[in-house]
KEPAVO-105513 format. One record per residue (C-alpha): residue in one letter; x, y, z; residue number from 1. Coordinates in steps of 0.05 Angstrom, whole numbers, plus 5000, padded with zeros to 4 digits. Each point is the difference from the previous one (the first is absolute). Last residue first. Layout:
% KEPAVO-105513
[A; [X; Y; Z]; NUM]
...
END
This chain:
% KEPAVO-105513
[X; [4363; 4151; 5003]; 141]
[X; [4919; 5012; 4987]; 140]
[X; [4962; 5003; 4940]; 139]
[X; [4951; 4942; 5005]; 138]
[X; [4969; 5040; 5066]; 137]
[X; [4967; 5046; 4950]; 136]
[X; [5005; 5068; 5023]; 135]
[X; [5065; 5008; 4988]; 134]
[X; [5051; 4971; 5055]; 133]
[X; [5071; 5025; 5027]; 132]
[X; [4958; 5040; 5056]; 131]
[X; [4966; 4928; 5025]; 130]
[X; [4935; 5003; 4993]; 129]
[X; [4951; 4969; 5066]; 128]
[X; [5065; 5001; 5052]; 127]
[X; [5069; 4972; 4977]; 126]
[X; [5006; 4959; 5062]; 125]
[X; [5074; 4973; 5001]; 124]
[X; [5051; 4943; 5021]; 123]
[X; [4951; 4953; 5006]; 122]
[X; [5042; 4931; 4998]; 121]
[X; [4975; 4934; 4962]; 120]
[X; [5020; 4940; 5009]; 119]
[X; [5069; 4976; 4987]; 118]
[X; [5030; 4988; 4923]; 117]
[X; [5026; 4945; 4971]; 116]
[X; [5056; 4994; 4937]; 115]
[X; [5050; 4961; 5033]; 114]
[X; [5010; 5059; 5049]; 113]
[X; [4953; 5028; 5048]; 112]
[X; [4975; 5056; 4968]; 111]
[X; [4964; 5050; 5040]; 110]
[X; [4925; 5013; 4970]; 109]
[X; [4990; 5078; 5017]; 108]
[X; [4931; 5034; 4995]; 107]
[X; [4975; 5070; 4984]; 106]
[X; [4934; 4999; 5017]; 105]
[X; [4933; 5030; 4964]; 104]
[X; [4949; 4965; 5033]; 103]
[X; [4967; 4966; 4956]; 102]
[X; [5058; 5024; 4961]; 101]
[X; [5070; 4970; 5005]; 100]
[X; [5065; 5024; 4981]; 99]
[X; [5048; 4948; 4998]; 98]
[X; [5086; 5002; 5014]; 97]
[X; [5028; 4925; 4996]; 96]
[X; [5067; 4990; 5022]; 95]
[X; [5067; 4998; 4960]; 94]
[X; [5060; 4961; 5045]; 93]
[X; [5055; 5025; 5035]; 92]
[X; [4970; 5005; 5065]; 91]
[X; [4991; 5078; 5006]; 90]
[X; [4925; 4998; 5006]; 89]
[X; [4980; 5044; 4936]; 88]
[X; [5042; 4958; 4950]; 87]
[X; [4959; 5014; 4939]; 86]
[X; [4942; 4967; 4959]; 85]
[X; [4943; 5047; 4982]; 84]
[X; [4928; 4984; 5006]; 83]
[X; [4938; 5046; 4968]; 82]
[X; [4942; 4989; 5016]; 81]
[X; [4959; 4946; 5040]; 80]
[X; [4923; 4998; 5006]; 79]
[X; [4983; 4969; 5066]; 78]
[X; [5037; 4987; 5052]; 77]
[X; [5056; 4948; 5028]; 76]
[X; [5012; 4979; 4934]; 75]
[X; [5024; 4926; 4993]; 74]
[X; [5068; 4972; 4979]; 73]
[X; [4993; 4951; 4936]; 72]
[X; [5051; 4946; 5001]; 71]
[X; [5053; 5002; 4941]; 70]
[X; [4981; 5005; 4931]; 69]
[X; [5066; 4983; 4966]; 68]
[X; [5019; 5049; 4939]; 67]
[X; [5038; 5001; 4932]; 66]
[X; [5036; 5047; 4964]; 65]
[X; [5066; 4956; 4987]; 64]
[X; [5008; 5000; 5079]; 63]
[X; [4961; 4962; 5055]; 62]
[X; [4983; 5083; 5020]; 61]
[X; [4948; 4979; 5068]; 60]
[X; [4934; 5021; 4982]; 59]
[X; [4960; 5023; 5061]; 58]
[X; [4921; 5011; 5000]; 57]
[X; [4966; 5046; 5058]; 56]
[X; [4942; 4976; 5012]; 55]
[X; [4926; 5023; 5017]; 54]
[X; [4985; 4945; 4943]; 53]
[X; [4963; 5047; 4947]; 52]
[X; [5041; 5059; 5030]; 51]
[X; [5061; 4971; 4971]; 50]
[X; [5062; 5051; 5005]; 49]
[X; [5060; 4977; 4972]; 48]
[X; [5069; 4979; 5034]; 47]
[X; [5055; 4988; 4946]; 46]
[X; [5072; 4977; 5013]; 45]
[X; [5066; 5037; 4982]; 44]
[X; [5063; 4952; 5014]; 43]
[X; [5048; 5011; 5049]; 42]
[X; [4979; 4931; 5037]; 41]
[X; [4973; 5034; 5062]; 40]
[X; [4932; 4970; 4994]; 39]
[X; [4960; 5056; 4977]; 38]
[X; [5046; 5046; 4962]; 37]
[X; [4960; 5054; 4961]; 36]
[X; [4944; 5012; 4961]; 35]
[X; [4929; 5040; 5029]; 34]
[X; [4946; 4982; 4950]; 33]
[X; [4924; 5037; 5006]; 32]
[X; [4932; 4981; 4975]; 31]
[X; [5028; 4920; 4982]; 30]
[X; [4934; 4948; 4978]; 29]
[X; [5042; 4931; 5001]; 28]
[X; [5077; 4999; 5011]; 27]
[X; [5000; 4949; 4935]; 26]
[X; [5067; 5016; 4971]; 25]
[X; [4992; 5024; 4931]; 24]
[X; [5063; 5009; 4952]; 23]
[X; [5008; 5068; 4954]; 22]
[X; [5040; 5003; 4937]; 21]
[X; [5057; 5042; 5018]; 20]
[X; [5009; 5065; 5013]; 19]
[X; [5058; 5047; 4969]; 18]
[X; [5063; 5026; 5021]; 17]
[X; [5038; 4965; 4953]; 16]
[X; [5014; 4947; 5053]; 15]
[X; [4937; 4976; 5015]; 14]
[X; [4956; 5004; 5059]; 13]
[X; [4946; 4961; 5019]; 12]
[X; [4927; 5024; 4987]; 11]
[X; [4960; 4954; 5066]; 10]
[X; [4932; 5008; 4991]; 9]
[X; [4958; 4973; 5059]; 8]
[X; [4938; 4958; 4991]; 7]
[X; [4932; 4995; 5002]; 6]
[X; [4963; 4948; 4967]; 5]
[X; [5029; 4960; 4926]; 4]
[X; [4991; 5054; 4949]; 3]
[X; [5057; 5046; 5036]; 2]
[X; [4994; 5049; 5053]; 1]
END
């Protein structure tokens, strides 16, 4: 977060090794980040976690460090997690892995390209604690 609201820190790379001076890309409040290709461009995108909005926020990489807010895609429960991008569906393109609890489901947002994903697809029901959990639901995956 910076001074202005909430934010996302981006610390781009330098040369030496080190970590530049860090840009803010307004992604709002962010619990968990999953980065990856979203549209298929070969670039590394953002999608955070905003449980203020039940949305999941993508930033499509413009370049340079900075970010375009792209249309918000809504939870299908309660209370995300954690979210990972990968190609789970074999298309070629990085989908969207959620857990979600209330319930706790494992969901799977296939991307459709351009950036968009499809509705939501329940590939698992983790039951009341799922084993790679604490006790405190904010420590799972």
């Amino acid at each position: 977060m910076n001074g202005s609201g909430p934010s996302i820190a981006i610390f781009p790379g330098q040369s030496d090794g080190t970590l530049g001076v860090p840009k803010y890309v307004n992604g709002g409040i962010a619990v968990a980040l999953a980065v990856g290709d979203i549209n298929g461009d070969g670039i590394s995108g953002i999608i955070g976690v905003n449980p203020t909005t039940t949305a999941f926020v993508p930033l499509l990489n413009a370049g340079k460090g900075t970010f375009t807010l792209q249309a918000a895609l809504p939870f299908t429960e309660d209370f995300p997690g954690r979210v990972v991008l990968a190609d789970f569906a074999g298309s070629g393109r990085n989908d969207l892995l959620a857990v979600c609890h209330n319930p706790d489901v494992l969901y799977l947002y296939p991307n459709l390209g351009g950036g968009n994903f499809g509705p939501a697809q329940a590939l698992a029901n983790l039951g009341p604690e799922p084993s790679s959990c604490s006790h405190q639901k904010s420590h799972c995956l």
